[in-house]
N, C-alpha and C positions, 0 to 999 in steps of 0.2 A: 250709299251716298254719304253717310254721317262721317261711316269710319274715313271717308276720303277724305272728309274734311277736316278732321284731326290729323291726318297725315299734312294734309297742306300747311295747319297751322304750326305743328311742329317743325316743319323745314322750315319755313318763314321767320319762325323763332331762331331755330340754329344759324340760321345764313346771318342772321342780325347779332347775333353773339360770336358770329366768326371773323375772324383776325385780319385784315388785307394782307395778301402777301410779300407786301412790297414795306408792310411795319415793320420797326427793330425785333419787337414783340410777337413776331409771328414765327412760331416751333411746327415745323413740320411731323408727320407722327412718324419719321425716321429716323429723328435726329435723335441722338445718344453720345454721350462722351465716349464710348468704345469706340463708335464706327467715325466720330468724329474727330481724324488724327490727323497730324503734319507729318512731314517724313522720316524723320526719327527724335526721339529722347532728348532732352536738353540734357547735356552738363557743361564740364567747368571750359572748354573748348570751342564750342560749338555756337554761343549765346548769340552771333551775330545771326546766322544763320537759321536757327530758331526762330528768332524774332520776327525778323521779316517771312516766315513762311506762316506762323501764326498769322500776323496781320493782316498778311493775304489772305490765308485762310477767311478768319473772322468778317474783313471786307468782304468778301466773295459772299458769305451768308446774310451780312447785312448786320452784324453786332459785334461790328469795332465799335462805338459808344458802348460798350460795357467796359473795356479796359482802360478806356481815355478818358471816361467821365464827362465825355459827352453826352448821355444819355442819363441823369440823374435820379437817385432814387425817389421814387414819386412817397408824397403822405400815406400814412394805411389808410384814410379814408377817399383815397383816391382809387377811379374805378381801374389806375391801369398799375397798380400796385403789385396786385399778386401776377400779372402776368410778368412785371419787372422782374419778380422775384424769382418766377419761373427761369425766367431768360437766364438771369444771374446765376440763377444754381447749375444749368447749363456750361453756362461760361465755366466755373469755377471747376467744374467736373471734368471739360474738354480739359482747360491747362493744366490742370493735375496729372490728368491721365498721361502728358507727355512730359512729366518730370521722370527723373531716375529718384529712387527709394530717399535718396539720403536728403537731397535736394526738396523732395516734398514733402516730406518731415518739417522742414523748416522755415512751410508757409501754410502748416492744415490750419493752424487757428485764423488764421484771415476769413473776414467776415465777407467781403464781398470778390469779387471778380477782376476790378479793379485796385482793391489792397491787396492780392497777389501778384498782381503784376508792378505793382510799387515794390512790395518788397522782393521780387527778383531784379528789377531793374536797380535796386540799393547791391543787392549781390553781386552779379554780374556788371553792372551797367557803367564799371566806374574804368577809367583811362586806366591800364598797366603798363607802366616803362617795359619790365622786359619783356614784353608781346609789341609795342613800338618797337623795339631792339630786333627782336626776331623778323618782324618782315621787314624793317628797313635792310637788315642782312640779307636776305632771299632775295631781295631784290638786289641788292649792288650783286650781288655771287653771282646770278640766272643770267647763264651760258646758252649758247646755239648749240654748240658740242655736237655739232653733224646733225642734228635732226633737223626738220623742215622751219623753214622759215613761220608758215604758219601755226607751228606745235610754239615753240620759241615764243613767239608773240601774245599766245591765249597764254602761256603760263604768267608770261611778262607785265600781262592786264590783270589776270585775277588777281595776283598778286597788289598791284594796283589800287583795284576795285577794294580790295579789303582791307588796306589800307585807309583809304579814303572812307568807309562805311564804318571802320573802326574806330579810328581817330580823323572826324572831320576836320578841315585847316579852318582855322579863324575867316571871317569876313566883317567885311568893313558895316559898321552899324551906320550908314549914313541913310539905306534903304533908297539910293538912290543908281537905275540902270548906268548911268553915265558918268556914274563918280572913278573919278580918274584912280585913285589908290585902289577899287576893289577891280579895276580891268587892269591894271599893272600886274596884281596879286597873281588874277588867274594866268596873264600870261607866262608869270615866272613860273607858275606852278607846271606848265604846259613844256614849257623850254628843257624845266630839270625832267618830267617825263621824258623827253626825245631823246635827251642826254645820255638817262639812265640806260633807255633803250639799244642806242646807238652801240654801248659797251657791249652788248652783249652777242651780235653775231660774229662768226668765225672770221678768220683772214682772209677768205677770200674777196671779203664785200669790202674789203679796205676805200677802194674806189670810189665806191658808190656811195659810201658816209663821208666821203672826202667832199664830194658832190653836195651832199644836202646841208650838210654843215656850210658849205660857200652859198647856198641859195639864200637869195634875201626876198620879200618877207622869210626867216625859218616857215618850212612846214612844219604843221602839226605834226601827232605822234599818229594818225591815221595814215595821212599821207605819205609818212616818211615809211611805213612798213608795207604802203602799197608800190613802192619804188622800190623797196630793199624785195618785197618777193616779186618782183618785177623780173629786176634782174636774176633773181635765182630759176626763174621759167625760160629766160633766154639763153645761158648756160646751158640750163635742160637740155634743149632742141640743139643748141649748138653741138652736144658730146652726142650727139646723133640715137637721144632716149636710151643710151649705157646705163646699165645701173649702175648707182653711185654707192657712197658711203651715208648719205646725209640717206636715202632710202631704203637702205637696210638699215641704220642703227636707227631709224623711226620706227621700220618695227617693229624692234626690242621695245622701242622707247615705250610705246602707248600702256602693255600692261603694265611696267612700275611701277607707272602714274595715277592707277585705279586703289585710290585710298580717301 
């Protein structure tokens, strides 16, 4: 009976020394910088892409406040000090571990978890004209060139999308929903997308951009590619399901595209 009772009081002890799971502070006994990775290696390329898998990542675990300095470092006479510290040297070790050699060299003295990721975001994190240059080109160039409408369009958007994640456009500091200059902003921005889009399917959808171009309100750049592969489905049925050219040279297209 005794010995049960020291068993009881020992649990009692431990549960009251254990962490909720739901703390910034809370290290599961799996976690490790090896097993704890993003999808591949930052370097001088990749930085956008990186970032936000990390953040997800870090979110997902529950210690993005270690990079953002939301989560500050507590006094050493505080009781949640060494578990900060733990947390952090965690942190420190996971974005290490997904640097390439030369790149992490050039943040090991960083004291904290959060001074690594300042000083990446000094490296990486600044605007480059000829990376603006480069996707602004990709995008004017990005052709149909026979493949499907909807291959055309996802490359048309990522493209887009990283753009816009890389260099966000200015907005209007008024912080207000109805302020006329920052709904003007978005719709120009919305119009030169459809634009940009419109350039790039083959000649046979002449028609059909002739079409959405005369529609007034403009559709969006959604709607205008739900009409353009609209009609690219009616064509289909109409050549009575003949293979075409736009579905053989898709499936050349797809491996190229695996980079």
């Amino acid at each position: 009976m005794a010995g049960n009772d020291v068993n009881t009081s020992k649990k009692k002890k431990n549960n009251n020394n254990t962490l909720d799971h739901d703390s910034p502070y809370y290290l599961h006994p799996s976690d490790s910088p090896r097993q704890m990775k993003v999808n591949e290696a930052l370097y001088d390329k990749n930085c956008r892409d990186w970032v936000q898998d990390m953040e997800k990542f870090l979110f997902a675990k529950n210690k993005i406040g270690f990079i953002d300095d939301t989560i500050v470092k507590p006094e050493k006479m505080s009781k949640e000090y060494m578990p900060w510290m733990r947390c952090d040297a965690m942190k420190k070790g996971l974005v290490t571990t997904t640097l390439e050699k030369e790149i992490r060299s050039s943040v090991k003295y960083a004291n904290t978890a959060s001074k690594i990721w300042l000083d990446l975001h000094e490296i990486f994190g600044k605007e480059s004209a000829p990376r603006a240059y480069e996707l602004q080109n990709q995008l004017t160039n990005t052709q149909q060139d026979g493949i499907y409408v909807s291959a055309y369009y996802t490359k048309f958007r990522s493209i887009c999308d990283e753009i816009q994640s890389t260099f966000p456009t200015p907005k209007c500091t008024c912080n207000r929903y109805t302020c006329g200059i920052g709904i003007r902003l978005v719709e120009h921005q919305e119009k030169e997308k459809l634009y940009e889009f419109l350039m790039g399917p083959d000649g046979d959808f002449t028609v059909i951009k002739t079409q959405i171009l005369a529609t007034s309100p403009t559709p969006g750049l959604g709607s205008a590619y739900h009409v353009v592969a609209e009609d690219e489905r009616q064509r289909t049925i109409i050549n009575d399901g003949k293979p075409s050219i736009e579905a053989s040279t898709f499936k050349a297209f797809v491996p190229n595209n695996r980079d």
